[in-house]
N, C-alpha and C positions, 0 to 999 in steps of 0.2 A: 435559536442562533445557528445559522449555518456551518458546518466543521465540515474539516477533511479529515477522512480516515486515517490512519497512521498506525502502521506497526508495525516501527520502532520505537515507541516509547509508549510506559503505561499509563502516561501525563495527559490529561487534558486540560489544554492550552485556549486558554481566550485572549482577544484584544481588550485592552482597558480604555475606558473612556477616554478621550485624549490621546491615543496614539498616533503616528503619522500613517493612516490606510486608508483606504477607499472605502471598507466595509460600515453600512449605518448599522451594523449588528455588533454592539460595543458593551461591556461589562463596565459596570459601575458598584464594585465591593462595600461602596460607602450606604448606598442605597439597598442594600440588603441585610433584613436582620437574619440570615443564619448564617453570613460569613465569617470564617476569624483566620487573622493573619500566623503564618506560620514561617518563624526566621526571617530573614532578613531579605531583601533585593540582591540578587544574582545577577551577573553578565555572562551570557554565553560563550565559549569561548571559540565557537564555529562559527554562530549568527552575529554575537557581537548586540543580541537585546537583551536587554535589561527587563527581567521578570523580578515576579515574588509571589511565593505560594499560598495558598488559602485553603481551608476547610470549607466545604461550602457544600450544600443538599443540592444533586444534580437530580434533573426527572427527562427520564427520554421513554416516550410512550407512557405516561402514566406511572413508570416502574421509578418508584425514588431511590436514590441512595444518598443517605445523611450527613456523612462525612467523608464524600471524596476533594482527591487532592484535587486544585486547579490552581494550573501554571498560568499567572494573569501577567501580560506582557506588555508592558509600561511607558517605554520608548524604545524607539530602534535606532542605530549608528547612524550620525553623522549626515542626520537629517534625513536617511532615507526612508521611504515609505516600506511597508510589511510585504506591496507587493514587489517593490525591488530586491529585497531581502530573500525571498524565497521566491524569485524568479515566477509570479504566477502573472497571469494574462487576466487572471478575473480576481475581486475584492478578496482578500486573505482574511479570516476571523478567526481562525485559529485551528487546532486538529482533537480530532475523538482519537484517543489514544487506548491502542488495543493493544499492544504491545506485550512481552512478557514481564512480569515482575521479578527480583532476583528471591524467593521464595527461601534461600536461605540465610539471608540479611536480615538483620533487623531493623535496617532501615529502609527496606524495601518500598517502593508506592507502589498501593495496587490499583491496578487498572478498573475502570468501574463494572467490565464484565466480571471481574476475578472478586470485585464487592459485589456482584451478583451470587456469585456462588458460594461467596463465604456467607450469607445473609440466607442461604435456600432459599431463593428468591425465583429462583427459575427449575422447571423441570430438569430438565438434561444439563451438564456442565460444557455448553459447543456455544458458539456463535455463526451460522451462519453468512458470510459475505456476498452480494448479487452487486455488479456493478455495472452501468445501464448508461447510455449516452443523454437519462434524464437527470440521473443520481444515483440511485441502486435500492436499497433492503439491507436492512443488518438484522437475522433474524437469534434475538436469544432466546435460548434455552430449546430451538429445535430447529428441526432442519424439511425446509418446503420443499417437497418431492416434485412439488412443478417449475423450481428454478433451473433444476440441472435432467440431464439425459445419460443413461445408460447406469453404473453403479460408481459408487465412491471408492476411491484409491486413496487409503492411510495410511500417513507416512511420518515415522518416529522427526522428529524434528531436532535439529543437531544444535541443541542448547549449550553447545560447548562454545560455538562460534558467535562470536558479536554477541553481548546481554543483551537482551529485551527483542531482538529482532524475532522473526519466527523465518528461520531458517533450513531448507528441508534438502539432503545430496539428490543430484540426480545422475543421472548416466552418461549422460549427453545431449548433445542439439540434434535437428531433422531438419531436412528437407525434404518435401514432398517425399515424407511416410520415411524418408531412408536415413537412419543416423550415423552421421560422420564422426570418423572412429577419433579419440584422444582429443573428447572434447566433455569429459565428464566433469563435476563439481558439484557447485552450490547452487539455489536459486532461493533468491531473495524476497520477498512480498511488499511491494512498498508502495501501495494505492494514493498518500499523498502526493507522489511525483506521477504528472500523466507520461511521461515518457519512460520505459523501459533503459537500462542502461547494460553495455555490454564493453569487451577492452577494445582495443585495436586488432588482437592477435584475436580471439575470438571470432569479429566480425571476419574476418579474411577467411579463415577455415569454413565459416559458416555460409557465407554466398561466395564460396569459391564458382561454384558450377552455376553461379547466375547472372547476368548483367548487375554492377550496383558503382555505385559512387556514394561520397561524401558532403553532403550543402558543405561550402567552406565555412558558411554564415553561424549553422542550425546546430553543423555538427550530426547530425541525422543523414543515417542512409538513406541515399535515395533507391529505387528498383524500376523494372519498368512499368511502364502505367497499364501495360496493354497484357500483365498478369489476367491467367484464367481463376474464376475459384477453383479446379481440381487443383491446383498451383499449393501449396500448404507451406508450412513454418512447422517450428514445433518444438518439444524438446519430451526425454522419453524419463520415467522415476519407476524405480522397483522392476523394467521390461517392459511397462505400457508407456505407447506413444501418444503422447497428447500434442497433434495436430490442427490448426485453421489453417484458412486461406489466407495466405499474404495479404491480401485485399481487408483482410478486417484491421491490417495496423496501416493502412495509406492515409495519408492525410489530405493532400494535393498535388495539384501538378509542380513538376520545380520550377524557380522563377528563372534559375538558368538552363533549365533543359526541359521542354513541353513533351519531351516521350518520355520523362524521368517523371516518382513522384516522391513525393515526401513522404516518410513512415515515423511509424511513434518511438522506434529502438534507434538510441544516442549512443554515438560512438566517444568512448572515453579513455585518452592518449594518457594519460597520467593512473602509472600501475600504484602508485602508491594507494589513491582514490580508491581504485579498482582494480583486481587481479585477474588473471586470464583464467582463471574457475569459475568467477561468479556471474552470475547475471540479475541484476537488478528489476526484475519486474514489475510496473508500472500499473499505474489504473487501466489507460486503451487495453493495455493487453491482459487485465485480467479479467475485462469484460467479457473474456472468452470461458471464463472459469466460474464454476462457484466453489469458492472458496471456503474451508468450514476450520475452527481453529477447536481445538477440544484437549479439553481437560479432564476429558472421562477415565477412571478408573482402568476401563476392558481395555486399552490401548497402553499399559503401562508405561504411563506417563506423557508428557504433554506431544499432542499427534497434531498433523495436518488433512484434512482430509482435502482431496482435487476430487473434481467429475466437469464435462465439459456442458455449460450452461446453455440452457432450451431459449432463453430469449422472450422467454414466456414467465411475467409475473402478475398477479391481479393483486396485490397486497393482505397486509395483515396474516393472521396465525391461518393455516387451512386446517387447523384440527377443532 
């Protein structure tokens, strides 16, 4: 079954047979015997669908695990389909949920990597992230030295803020290499949404010194189309600048301005949503990343590890 990644939540979410989507990858609880239903049907009170959890033996790559949770999502509001719901452009079937678990609950769900490593299931306690313009790699229990280039930058992750997100401070935003001062915070991971999210007051600091406008439509900056690669974006954690080329978040030309183009960072007017510290980082723009989440002991306590991805993966373990 096809998932998006997600993490925010340590839930993995399927569509149930019968829902209003487009996706022919649909769960049916009734037709498997190791499911068993857990409490009652739930409404969201964000999305507005109607789930109900189950016990159920998931297998990704051969690796089982017996009794993870699965959020199965039953119907959506008001006749909408899964993909009007969560706004996607392609079939919705649900998300592989990496998320953190609240570890000192007892009612905690854990995430099926974090039933990886309570099971010694896997060598190293990290997960790997490669995200790729085909799908990506999610490597557990080690880390492929041919996804990423130069050394990893690990960084305590601020588990105070938002449950379950994996949240990491940074120092501030860049452009082309130079960081613009009183623009420090947060930066967020969140691979289910392809666009990057940023405030109003943010983006204005941020391409102050560049051509840019807003699609009235998209909500998305536009930039010029006629960017160099030496040209970079960026944003800097612990003193290191993790820089690309504008040119990796363009999307297209605008449909109102042919020297303008479209990019994958969404501009968001509403501070409640969003504050002017954080930045919401998107799948396009973590394809520049390999992203590595770890629960390794040597990092006292739960770390993030960045390094900027080689673009090069041939699949499977290379050990």
């Amino acid at each position: 079954m096809p998932l998006y990644i997600s993490m925010d939540s340590p839930l993995l979410s399927v569509a149930a047979k019968g829902i209003n989507g487009a996706s022919k990858a649909k769960y049916d609880p009734t037709k498997s015997e190791t499911a068993h239903q857990v409490g009652k049907s739930e409404v969201s009170s964000s999305t507005h669908i109607t789930s109900v959890n189950y016990q159920e033996m998931v297998s990704v790559a051969g690796v089982e695990v017996l009794n993870q949770t699965v959020q199965v999502m039953t119907s959506a509001p008001r006749g909408k389909t899964l993909e009007e719901v969560y706004q996607s452009d392609v079939p919705w079937a649900g998300t592989f949920g990496l998320g953190r678990s609240d570890s000192g609950s007892s009612n905690s769900t854990p995430s099926y990597l974090e039933n990886l490593i309570r099971m010694n299931a896997i060598d190293r306690h990290v997960c790997g992230i490669s995200i790729t313009n085909e799908g990506g790699f999610l490597d557990f229990g080690f880390l492929d030295r041919r996804a990423y280039t130069g050394d990893v930058l690990w960084v305590e992750v601020d588990s105070e803020y938002m449950e379950n997100y994996w949240t990491i401070q940074m120092d501030g935003v860049g452009l082309n290499s130079a960081l613009i001062p009183n623009t420090g915070g947060r930066i967020q991971f969140s691979p289910e949404h392809r666009f990057s999210f940023i405030s109003k007051s943010l983006g204005e600091r941020w391409f102050a010194n560049i051509s840019h406008d807003v699609d009235p439509t998209l909500n998305v900056y536009t930039l010029p189309c006629e960017l160099k690669n030496t040209d970079t974006i960026g944003f800097a954690v612990n003193g290191r600048i993790f820089s690309v080329p504008i040119l990796t978040l363009v999307l297209s030309a605008s449909p109102l301005n042919s020297s303008m183009c479209l990019t994958a960072i969404r501009r968001v007017d509403d501070s409640q949503f969003l504050d002017d510290k954080l930045i919401v980082m998107g799948a396009i723009q973590m394809r520049s990343y390999y992203t590595i989440l770890s629960y390794e002991k040597e990092h006292q306590g739960l770390a993030l590890g960045l390094a900027q991805a080689s673009g090069v993966r041939l699949g499977g373990n290379p050990n």
